[in-house]
Structures are given as C-alpha cells and as structure tokens.
C-alpha positions as CSV (number, residue, x, y, z in Angstrom):
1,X,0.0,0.0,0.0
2,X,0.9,3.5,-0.6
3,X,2.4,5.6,2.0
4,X,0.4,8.6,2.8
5,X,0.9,11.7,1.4
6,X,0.2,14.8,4.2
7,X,-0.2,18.3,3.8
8,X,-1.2,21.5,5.5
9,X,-3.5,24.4,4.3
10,X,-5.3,27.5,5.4
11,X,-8.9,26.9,6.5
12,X,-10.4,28.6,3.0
13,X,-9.3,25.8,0.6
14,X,-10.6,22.5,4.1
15,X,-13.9,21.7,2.0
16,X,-12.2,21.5,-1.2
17,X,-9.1,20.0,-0.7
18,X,-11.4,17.1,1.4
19,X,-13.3,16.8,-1.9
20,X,-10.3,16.4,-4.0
21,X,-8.7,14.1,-1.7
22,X,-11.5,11.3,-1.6
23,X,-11.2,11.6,-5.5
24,X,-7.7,10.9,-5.3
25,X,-7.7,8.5,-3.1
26,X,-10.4,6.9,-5.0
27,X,-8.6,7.0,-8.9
28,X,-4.8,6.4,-7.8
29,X,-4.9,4.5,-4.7
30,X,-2.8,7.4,-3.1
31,X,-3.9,8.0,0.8
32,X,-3.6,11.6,1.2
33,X,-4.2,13.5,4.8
34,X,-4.6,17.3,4.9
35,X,-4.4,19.4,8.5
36,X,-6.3,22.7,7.6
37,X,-5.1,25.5,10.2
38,X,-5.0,29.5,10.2
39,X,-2.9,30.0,7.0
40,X,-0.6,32.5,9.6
41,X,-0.2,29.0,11.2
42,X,0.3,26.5,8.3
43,X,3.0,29.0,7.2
44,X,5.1,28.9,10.7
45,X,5.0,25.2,10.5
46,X,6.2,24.7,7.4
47,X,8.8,27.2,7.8
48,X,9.7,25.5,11.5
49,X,10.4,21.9,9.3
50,X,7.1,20.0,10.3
51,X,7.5,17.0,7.7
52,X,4.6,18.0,5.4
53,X,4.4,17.1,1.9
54,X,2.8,19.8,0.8
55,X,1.2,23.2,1.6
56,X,-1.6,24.9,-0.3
57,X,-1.9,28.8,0.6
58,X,-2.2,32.1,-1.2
59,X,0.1,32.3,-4.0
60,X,1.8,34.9,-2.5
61,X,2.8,33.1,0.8
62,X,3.7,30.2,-1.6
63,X,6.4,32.7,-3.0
64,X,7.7,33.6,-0.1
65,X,8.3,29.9,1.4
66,X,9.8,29.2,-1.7
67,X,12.4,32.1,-1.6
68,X,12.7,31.3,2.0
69,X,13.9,27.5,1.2
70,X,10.6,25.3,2.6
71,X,9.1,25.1,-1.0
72,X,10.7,23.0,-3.6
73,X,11.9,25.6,-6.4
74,X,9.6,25.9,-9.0
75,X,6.8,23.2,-7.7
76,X,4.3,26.0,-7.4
77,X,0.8,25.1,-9.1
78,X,-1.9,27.5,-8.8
79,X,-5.7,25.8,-7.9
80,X,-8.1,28.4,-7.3
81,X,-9.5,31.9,-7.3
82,X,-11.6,32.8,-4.6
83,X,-13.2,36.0,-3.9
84,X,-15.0,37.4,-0.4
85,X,-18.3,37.1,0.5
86,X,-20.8,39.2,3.2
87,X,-22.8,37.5,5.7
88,X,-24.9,38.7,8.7
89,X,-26.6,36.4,11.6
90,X,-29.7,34.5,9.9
91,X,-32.9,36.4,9.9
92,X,-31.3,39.7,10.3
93,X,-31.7,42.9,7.9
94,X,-29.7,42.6,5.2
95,X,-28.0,45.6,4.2
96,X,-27.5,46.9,0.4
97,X,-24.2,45.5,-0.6
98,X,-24.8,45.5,-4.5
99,X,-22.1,48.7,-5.4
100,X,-19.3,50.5,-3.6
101,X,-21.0,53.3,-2.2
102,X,-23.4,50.8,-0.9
103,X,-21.2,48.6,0.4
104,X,-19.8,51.7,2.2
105,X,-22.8,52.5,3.8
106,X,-23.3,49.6,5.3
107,X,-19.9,49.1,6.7
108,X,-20.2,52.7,8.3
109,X,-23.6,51.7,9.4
110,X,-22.2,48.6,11.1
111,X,-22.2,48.6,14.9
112,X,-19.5,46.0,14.8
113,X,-17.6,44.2,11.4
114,X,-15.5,40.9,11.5
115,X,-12.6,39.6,9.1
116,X,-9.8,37.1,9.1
117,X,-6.3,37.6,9.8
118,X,-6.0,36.2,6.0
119,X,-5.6,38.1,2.3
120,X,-9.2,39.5,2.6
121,X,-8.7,40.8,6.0
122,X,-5.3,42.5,4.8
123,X,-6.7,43.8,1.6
124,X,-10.5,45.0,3.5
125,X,-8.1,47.2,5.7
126,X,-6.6,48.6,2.5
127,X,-10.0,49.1,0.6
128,X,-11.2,51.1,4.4
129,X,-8.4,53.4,4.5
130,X,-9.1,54.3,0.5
131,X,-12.6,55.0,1.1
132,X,-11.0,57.1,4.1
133,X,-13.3,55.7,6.7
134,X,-10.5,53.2,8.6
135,X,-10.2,55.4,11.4
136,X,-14.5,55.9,11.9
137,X,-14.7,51.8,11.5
138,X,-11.4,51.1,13.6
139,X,-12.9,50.6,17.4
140,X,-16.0,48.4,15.5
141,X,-13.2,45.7,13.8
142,X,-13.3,42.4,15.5
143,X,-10.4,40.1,13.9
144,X,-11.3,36.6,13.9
145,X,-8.5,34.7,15.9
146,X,-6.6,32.1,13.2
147,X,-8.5,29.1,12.7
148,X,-12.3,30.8,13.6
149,X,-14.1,31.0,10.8
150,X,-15.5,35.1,10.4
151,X,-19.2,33.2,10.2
152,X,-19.0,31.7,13.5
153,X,-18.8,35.1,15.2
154,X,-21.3,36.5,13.1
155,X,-23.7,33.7,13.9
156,X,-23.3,34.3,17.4
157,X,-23.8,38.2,17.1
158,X,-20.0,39.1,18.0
159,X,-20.0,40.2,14.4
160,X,-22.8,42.3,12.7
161,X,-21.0,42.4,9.3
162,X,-19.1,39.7,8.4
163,X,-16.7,39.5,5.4
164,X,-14.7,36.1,4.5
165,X,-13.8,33.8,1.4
166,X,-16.8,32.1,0.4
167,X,-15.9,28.8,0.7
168,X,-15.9,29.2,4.3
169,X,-18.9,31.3,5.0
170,X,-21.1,28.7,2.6
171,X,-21.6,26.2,4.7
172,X,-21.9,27.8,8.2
173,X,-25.3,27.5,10.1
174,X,-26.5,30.4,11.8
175,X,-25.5,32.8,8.8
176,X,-27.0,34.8,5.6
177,X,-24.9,35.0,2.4
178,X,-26.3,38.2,2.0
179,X,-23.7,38.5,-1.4
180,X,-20.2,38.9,-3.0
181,X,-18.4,42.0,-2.5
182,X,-19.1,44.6,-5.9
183,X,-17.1,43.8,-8.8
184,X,-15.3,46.5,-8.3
185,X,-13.4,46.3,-5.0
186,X,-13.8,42.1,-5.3
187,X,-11.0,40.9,-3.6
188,X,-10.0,37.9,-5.4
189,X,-7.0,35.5,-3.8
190,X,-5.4,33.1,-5.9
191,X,-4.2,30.0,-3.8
192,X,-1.8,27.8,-4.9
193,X,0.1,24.5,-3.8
194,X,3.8,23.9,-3.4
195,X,5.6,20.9,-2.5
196,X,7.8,21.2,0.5
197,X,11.7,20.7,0.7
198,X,11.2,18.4,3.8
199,X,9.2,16.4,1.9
200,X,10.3,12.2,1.5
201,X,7.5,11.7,-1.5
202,X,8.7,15.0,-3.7
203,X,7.2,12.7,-6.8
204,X,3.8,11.5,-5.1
205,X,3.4,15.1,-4.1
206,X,4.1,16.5,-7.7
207,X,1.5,14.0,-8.8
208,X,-0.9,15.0,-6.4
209,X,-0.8,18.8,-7.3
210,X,-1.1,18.0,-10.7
211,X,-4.3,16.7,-10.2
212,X,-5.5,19.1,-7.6
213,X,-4.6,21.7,-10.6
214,X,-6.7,20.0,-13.3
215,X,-9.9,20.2,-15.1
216,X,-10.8,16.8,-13.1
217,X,-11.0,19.1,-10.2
218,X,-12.8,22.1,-11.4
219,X,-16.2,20.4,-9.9
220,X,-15.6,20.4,-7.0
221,X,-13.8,23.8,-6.5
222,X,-17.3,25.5,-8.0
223,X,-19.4,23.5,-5.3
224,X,-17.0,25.0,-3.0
225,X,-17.6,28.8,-3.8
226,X,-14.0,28.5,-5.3
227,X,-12.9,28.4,-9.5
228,X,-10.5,26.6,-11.0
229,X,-7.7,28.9,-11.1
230,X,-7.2,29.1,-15.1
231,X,-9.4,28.4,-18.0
C-alpha cells in the first residue's frame, strides 16, 4: 500500500481539498491526509520543518516559502481563485451590498464588522483606509482569531458584518450570504500548492498537485464557492 501523502492548508481551501482528496484517493490509490489551520499558522510550521508534503496557501505566501527555502523551487501550481463574501446572523436585515458606495454604507452603518487575519482581511483594511473611513470603522473591527471561521462570530452576534472567502462562510449554520463584495473592489486570492523541501515523497506530491490543478477538479472547486484557477 501507498504511503500517505500529508499536507497542511489555510482553512479557505478545508472543504475543497477534502473533496479532492477522496477523488484521489479513490482514482490512484494514493492516501492523502490534509491538517487545515490558520494560513498564519500552516506558514510557521512549514517554515519551522514540520514533515509536510505539501502546503496549499495564497500564492503569495507560496512565493515567499519558496524564496525562503521550505518550498521546492519551481513546484508552485496555482488551484483556485476565490473571492469574499458578506454575511450577517440569519434572519437579520440585510443591508444593500450591491455597489461600492453601498457597500460603504453599510460598513459605516455597522455597529461591529468581522474579518480574518488572511488576504481578505489585509486587503479590507486597505480598501477602508481608501474610502478614508478606517479610522470611523477602527474601534468596530473584531479580527477573527486564526482558525475561527469570520461566520462563527457573526452567527453568534460578535459580528454584525461579516466579510470572509466564500468557501468558508457557505456552509456555516446560523449565517446569511447576503452577497459577494461589488465587482469592483472584489477581492480575489489566488491560492496555490507547493511541495515542501522536507518532503520524502517529492514525486507522489508533484503527482498529487497536478491533479488538484486539473480540469478533473474544477467540480468540485465551483461546489466549494471557489474556481479553478485558469481556463
């Protein structure tokens, strides 16, 4: 039998990678474990040598562990694109989100508003202090600790306005989907897979990432809130 394959990920790509996996495992006979974490997290354990195969992050964290040494030089495969979603507690009034200035509104109307310590969070605090409001909204941010999903605090009314990839606000009880963010401030992270140097299966892992980057797989990223990261 196979030995397993293991890997480590941020909590956005958990429902899709588990989809992919029992594919996998199902087609090449190839056991495959994944431990999703805080992608702040997954990053300092690659980096401190844990014996992972892979690592599936943003693409620009995949960069950086591969100029830092943990990923294998040019094994970077990109596998989705994700963009950020809005969600309030279920049954509550759901605020216009359908343009900037609308969006604006309603974060300014917010009495409190939750995001990750992940690319959307980073790039939300950006898109505040453009709009010139990140001072106004400052006192109502509530950060969601690494590994807590945004939805979970919204569900239990920590968070009025809840912004988070997709993927991992679909599937949460006790939230709305009230919408994606406007076209035009969507923030979009691509994540992508790397095999790491302290790897002992460098060739199962390059087969596995090859999959996890094909068509085969586009499925079940789109049931996942993700897409397939080309085509």
């Amino acid at each position: 039998m196979c030995r397993q394959l293991t890997g480590i990920s941020s909590m956005a790509t958990r429902t899709v990678l588990a989809d992919v996996v029992q594919d996998y495992e199902r087609l090449s006979g190839q056991p495959v474990a994944v431990k999703s974490v805080g992608g702040v997290e997954a990053a300092r354990r690659v980096e401190s040598g844990s014996g992972f195969d892979f690592v599936v992050l943003a693409a620009d964290v995949i960069d950086r562990l591969e100029a830092a040494g943990y990923v294998v030089s040019g094994s970077r495969v990109d596998v989705a694109r994700s963009g950020v979603a809005i969600a309030v507690a279920a049954g509550a009034p759901r605020p216009d989100v359908g343009s900037e200035a609308a969006l604006r509104d309603a974060v300014l109307a917010a009495r409190t508003i939750g995001y990750s310590t992940g690319p959307s969070g980073a790039h939300l605090t950006r898109l505040f202090e453009r709009w010139g409001i990140a001072d106004v909204v400052a006192p109502r941010i509530v950060q969601a600790p690494p590994g807590v999903p945004v939805g979970a605090l919204v569900a239990r009314k920590d968070v009025e306005l809840g912004f988070q990839q997709l993927s991992e606000l679909m599937h949460l009880p006790g939230i709305d989907v009230i919408g994606p963010m406007p076209a035009e401030v969507q923030i979009v992270t691509v994540f992508s897979a790397g095999i790491c140097v302290a790897s002992g299966q460098k060739d199962a892992a390059k087969a596995f990432l090859s999959f996890l980057a094909s068509s085969q797989c586009d499925r079940a990223k789109l049931n996942q809130g993700m897409e397939p990261a080309v085509g």
